[in-house]
C-alpha positions in Angstrom: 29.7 17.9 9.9 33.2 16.5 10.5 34.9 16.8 13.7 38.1 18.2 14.3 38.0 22.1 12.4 35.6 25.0 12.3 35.2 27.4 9.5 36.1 30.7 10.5 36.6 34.0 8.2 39.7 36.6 8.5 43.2 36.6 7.1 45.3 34.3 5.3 46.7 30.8 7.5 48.8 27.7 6.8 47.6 24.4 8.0 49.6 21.1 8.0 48.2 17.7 8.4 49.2 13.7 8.1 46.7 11.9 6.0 48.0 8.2 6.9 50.5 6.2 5.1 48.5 4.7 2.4 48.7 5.4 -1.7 46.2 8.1 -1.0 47.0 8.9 2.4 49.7 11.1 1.9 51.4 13.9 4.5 51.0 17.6 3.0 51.9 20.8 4.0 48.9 22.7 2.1 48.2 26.2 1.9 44.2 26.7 2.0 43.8 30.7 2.7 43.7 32.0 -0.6 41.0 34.6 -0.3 38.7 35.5 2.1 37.4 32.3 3.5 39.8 30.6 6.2 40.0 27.2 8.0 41.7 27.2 11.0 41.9 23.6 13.0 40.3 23.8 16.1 41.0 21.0 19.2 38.3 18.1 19.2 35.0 18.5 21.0 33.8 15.5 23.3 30.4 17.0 24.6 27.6 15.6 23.3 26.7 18.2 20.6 29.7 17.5 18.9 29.2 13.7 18.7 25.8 13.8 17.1 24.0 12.7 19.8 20.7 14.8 21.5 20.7 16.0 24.8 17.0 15.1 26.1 17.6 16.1 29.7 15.7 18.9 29.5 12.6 17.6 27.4 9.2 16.8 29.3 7.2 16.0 25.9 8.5 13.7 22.9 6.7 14.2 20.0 6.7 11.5 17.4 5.5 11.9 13.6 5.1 9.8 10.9 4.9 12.0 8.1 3.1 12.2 4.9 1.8 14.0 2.1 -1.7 15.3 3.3 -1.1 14.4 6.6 1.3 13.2 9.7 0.3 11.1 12.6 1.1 12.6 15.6 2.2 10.8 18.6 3.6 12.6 22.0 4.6 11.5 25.3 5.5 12.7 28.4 9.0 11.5 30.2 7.2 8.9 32.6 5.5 7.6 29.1 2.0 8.7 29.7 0.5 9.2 26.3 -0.5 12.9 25.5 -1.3 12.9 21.9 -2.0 9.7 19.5 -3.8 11.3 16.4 -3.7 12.7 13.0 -2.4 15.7 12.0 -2.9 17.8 8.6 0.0 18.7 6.7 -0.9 22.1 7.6 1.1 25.1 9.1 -1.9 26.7 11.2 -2.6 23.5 12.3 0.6 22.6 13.2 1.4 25.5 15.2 -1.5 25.2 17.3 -0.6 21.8 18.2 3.0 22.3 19.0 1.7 25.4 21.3 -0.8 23.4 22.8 1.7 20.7 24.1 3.7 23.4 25.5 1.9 23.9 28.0 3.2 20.8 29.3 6.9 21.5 29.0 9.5 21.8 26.8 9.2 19.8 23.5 11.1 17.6 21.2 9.7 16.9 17.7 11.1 13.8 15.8 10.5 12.8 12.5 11.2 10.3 10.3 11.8 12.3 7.3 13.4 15.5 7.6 13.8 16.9 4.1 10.6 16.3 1.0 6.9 16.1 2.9 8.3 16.2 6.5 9.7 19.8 5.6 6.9 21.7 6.9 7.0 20.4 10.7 10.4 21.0 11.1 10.2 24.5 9.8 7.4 25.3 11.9 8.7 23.4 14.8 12.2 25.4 14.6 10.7 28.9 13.9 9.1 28.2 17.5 12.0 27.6 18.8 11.4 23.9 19.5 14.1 21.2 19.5 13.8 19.1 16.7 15.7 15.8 15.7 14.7 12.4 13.1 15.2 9.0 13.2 17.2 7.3 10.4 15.2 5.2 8.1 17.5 1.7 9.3 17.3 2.5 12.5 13.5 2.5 12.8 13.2 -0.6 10.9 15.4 -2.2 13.4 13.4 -0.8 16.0 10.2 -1.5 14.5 11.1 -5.3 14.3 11.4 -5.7 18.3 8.5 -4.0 18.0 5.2 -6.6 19.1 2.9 -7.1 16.0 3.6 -7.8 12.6 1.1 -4.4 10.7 2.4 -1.6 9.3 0.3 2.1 10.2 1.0 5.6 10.9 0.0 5.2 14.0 3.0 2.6 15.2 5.3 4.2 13.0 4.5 7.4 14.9 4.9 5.5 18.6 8.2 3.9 17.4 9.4 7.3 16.7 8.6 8.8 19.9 9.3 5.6 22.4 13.0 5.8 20.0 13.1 9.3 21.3 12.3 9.0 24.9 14.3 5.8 25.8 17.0 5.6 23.1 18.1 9.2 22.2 21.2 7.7 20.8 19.8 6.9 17.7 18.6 10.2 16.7 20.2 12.5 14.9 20.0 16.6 15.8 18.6 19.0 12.9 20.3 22.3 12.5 18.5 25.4 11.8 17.4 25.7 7.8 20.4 26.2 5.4 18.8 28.6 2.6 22.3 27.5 0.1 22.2 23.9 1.4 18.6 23.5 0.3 19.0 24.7 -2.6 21.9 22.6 -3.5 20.1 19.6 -2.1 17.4 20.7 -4.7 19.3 21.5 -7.5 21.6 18.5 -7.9 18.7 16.5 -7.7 17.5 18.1 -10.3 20.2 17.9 -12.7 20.2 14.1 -12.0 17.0 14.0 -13.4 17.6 16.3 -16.4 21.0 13.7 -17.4 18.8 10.4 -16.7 16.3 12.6 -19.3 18.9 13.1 -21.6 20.6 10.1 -21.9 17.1 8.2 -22.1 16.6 10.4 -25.5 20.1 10.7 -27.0 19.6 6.9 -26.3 16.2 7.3 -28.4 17.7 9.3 -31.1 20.5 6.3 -31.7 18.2 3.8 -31.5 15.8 5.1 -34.7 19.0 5.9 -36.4 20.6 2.8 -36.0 17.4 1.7 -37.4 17.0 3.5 -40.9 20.9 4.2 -41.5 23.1 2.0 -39.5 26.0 4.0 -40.8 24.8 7.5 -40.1 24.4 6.8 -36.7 28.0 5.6 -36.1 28.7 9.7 -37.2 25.9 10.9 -35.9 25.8 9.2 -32.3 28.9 9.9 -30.6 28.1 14.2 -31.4 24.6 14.1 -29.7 25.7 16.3 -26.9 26.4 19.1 -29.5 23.6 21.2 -30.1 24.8 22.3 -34.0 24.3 18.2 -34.6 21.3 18.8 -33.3 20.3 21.3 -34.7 21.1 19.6 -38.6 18.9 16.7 -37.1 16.0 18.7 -36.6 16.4 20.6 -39.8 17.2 17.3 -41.6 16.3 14.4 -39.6 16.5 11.6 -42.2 18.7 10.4 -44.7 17.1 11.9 -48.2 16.8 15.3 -46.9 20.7 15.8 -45.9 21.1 14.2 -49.2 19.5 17.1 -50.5 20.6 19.6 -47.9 23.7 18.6 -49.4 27.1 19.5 -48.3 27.1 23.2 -48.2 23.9 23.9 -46.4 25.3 21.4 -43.4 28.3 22.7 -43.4 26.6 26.3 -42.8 24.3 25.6 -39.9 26.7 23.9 -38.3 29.1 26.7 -38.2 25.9 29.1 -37.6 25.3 27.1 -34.2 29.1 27.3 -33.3 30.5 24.2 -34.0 34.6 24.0 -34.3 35.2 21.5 -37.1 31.8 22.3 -39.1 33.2 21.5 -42.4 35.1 18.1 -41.2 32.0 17.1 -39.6 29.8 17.8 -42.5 32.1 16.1 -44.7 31.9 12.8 -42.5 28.1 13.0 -42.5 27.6 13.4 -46.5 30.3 10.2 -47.0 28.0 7.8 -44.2 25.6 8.7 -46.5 26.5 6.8 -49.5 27.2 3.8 -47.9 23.3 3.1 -47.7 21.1 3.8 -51.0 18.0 1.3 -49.8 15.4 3.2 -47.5 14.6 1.2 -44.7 10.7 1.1 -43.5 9.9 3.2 -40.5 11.9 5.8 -41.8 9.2 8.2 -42.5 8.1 8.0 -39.6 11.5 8.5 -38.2 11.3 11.8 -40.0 8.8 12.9 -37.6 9.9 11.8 -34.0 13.9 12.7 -34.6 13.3 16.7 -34.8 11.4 16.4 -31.6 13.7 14.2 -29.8 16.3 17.0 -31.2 14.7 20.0 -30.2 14.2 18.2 -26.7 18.0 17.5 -26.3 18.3 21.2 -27.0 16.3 22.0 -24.1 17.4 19.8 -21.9 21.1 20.7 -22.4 19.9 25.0 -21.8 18.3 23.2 -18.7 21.4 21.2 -17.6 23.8 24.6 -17.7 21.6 26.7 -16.3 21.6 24.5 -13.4 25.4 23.9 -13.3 25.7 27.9 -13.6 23.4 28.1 -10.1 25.3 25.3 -8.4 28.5 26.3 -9.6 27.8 29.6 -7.7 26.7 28.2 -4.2 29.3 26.6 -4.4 32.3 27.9 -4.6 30.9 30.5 -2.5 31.6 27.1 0.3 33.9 27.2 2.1 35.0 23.7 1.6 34.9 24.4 -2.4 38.4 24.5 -2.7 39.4 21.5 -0.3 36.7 19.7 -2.1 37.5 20.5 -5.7 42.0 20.1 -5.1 41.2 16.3 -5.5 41.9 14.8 -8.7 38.0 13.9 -10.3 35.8 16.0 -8.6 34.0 19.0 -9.8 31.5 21.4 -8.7 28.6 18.7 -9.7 30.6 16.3 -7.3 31.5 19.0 -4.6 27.5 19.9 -4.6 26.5 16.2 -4.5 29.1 15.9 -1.5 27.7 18.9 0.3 24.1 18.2 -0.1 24.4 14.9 0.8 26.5 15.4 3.9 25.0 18.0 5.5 23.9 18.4 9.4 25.3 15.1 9.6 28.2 13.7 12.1 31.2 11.9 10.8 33.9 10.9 13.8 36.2 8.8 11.2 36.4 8.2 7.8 34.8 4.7 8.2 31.6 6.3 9.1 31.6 8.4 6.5 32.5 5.7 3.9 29.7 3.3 5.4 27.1 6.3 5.0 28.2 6.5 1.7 28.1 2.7 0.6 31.5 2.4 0.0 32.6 0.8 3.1 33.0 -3.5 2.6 30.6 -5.4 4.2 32.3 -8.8 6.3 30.3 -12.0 6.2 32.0 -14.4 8.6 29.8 -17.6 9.9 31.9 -20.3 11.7 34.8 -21.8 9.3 32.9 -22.0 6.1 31.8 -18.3 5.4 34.4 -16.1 5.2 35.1 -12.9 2.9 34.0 -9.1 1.9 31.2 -8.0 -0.8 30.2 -4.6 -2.1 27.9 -2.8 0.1 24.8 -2.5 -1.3 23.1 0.2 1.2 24.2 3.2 1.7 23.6 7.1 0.3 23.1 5.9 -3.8 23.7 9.8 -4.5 27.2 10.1 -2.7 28.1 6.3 -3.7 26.9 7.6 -7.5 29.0 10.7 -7.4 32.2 9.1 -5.5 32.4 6.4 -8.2 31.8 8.5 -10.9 34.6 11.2 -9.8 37.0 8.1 -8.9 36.6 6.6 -12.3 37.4 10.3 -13.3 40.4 10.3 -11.8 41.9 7.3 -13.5 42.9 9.6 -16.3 44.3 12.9 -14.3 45.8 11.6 -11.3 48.6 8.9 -11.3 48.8 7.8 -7.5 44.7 6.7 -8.2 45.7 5.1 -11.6 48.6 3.3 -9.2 46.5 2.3 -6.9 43.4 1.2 -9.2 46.1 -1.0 -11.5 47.6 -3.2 -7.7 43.5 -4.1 -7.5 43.1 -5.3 -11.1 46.6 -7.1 -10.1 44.9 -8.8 -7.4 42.3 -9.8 -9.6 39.1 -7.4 -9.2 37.1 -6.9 -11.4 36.8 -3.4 -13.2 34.0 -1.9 -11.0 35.5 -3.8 -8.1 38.4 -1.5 -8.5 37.1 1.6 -9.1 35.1 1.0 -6.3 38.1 0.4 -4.3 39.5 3.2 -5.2 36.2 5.2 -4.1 36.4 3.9 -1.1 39.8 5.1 -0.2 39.8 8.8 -2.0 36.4 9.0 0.8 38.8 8.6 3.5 41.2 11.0 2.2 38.5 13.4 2.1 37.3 13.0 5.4 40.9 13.6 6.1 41.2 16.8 4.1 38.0 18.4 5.9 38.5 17.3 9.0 42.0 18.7 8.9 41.4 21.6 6.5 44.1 20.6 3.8 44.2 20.5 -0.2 45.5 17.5 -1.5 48.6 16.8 -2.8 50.4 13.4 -3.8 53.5 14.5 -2.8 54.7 17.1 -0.4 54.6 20.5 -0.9 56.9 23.1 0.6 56.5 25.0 3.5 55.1 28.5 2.8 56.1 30.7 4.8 52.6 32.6 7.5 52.0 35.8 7.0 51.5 38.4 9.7 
């Protein structure tokens, strides 16, 4: 969550904001209302809620757990610190329940956990379908805690009593949990997924190169660059080595490439047959070759029907967001990035754009000792995800947008490296999109007229 707007539905509205005075940072009159979904800026909220932070003055039993896969460990308090529960606890719903109803019978409860999302899923659930207040621990800010912490072992059980002494006497460093979001699961899921299915692809596209660079260094150089076209693979599997699209010949390419809808079928299949005579010798290994490529092929395929069907699901939750079309009106960023940004960011509490950079990764870090260690280096903590996908969409943005290619060019100037500058360039477009949400604008390099509000 960022503060500063709510999301509410109803007519059309125009919003105006000032973004700051850097290359990014640019004032905008933008008009978001197109359709049925409307922000509307709301005044700032300084009550606790909005901050982030957990009111506990109600609680009279913490509940700490340490999750895990088959089972938590389960540690509760009362407010004067008098233990009421130190023990394991089966990853179990029935069980579960019985304990959280049991320990209401002392008051009301507060469940924290270290892991909200993955195997700690099921105690939250249950915990909020009971109605219980439920909050987790970041994982730095338990290790901090667990360092002033007497002893040097490492069990459930003191991971469970760091959690719960965190939650009694420093309720500052947790962080609330909102009710279950059906879409923002789902997105949380599904982007994950797809990062797996392009680490799976490029690992065998990488695979297929490799055996062709192998048994016809020249065929790959076609070949290679047209893996993520399915009628290229599809000649592969039919024809994975050299001597049989020698004898496929030209014609029979040429065909199943245009079957399985490829554009330029007979220039490609032109450039295939002429890499061919520039080897005549048949390398060893390439028999063999003959059997792994088709697989390889036929996995691609699959992979790539796997990809777009999970694009087509994320791509409709959302732009059915309400942020979708602040999100996407920056230059290099997509509905893979948009759903990467939401998933990432959700239930979470970002006063400035700092904070949200920092979370991200982005953020420089300062070493200073004395007068001999001075200077700034790349953060290397973070969300990797949201770092991942904010690098990835500035980098986009090099070629689209020309205030980011401005600003990207004054780094190399300065002498950063490439990365260095891309990362740079991350790291502001972050806090022009904290901007943009908080403030409910699309952005725009240069300003926009005024259009005129509608009764």
């Amino acid at each position: 969550m960022i503060r500063g707007g709510v999301v509410t539905r109803g007519s059309r509205a125009l919003v105006t904001a000032d973004k700051g005075n850097g290359p990014l940072c640019v004032r905008s009159n933008a008009y978001v209302g197109a359709g049925p979904v409307v922000h509307r800026l709301a005044p700032y909220r300084l009550d606790r809620e909005a901050a982030g932070e957990m009111d506990i003055e109600d609680i009279d039993v913490f509940i700490g757990i340490d999750v895990g896969k088959s089972e938590h460990w389960a540690t509760a308090l009362s407010r004067d610190g008098r233990k009421v529960l130190d023990r394991a606890l089966p990853n179990d719903e029935e069980r579960l329940r019985a304990l959280y109803k049991k320990l209401a019978d002392h008051g009301n409860l507060l469940v924290v956990v270290d892991q909200p999302a993955t195997i700690g899923a099921l105690a939250v659930a249950v915990a909020q379908d009971m109605g219980i207040t439920v909050g987790y621990l970041p994982g730095l800010s338990m290790r901090r805690i667990a360092d002033l912490t007497p002893g040097s072992a490492k069990t459930d059980a003191k991971d469970a009593a760091v959690i719960v002494q965190a939650a009694r006497t420093m309720p500052h460093t947790l962080r609330a949990i909102s009710t279950s979001d059906e879409d923002a699961a789902a997105l949380s899921m599904l982007t994950g997924f797809d990062l797996d299915l392009a680490r799976q692809v490029n690992q065998t596209a990488n695979r297929v190169r490799g055996l062709y660079t192998q048994i016809h260094p020249a065929l790959e150089r076609v070949l290679g660059p047209w893996l993520e076209h399915d009628a290229i693979l599809e000649v592969i599997a039919a024809w994975p080595t050299p001597a049989k699209l020698k004898s496929a010949g030209k014609a029979r390419i040429d065909a199943r490439l245009k079957k399985h809808g490829c554009r330029r079928h007979a220039t490609w299949a032109g450039q295939i047959v002429s890499a061919l005579e520039l080897q005549s010798v048949t390398v060893a290994g390439t028999n063999a070759a003959a059997v792994v490529l088709p697989h390889l092929a036929r996995q691609l395929i699959a992979l790539h029907a796997q990809r777009a069907d999970v694009a087509a699901r994320v791509e409709t939750l959302v732009q059915a967001h309400p942020l979708y079309q602040v999100l996407t009106s920056m230059p290099g960023i997509g509905v893979r990035t948009s759903a990467v940004f939401l998933a990432e960011t959700l239930g979470k509490t970002f006063d400035t754009g700092a904070q949200l950079a920092s979370y991200a990764g982005l953020a420089p870090v300062t070493r200073r000792s004395g007068s001999s260690i001075r200077g700034e280096h790349v953060s290397h903590g973070g969300n990797k995800r949201l770092k991942r996908a904010m690098f990835l969409s500035a980098f986009a943005s090099l070629r689209s947008d020309p205030v980011s290619r401005a600003y990207y060019q004054r780094k190399r100037d300065q002498g950063k490296r490439h990365n260095q500058a891309v990362l740079a360039l991350a790291h502001r477009r972050i806090l022009t999109l904290h901007a943009m949400i908080r403030n409910h604008t699309l952005y725009t390099p240069q300003p926009a007229t005024k259009l005129p509000t509608t009764a």
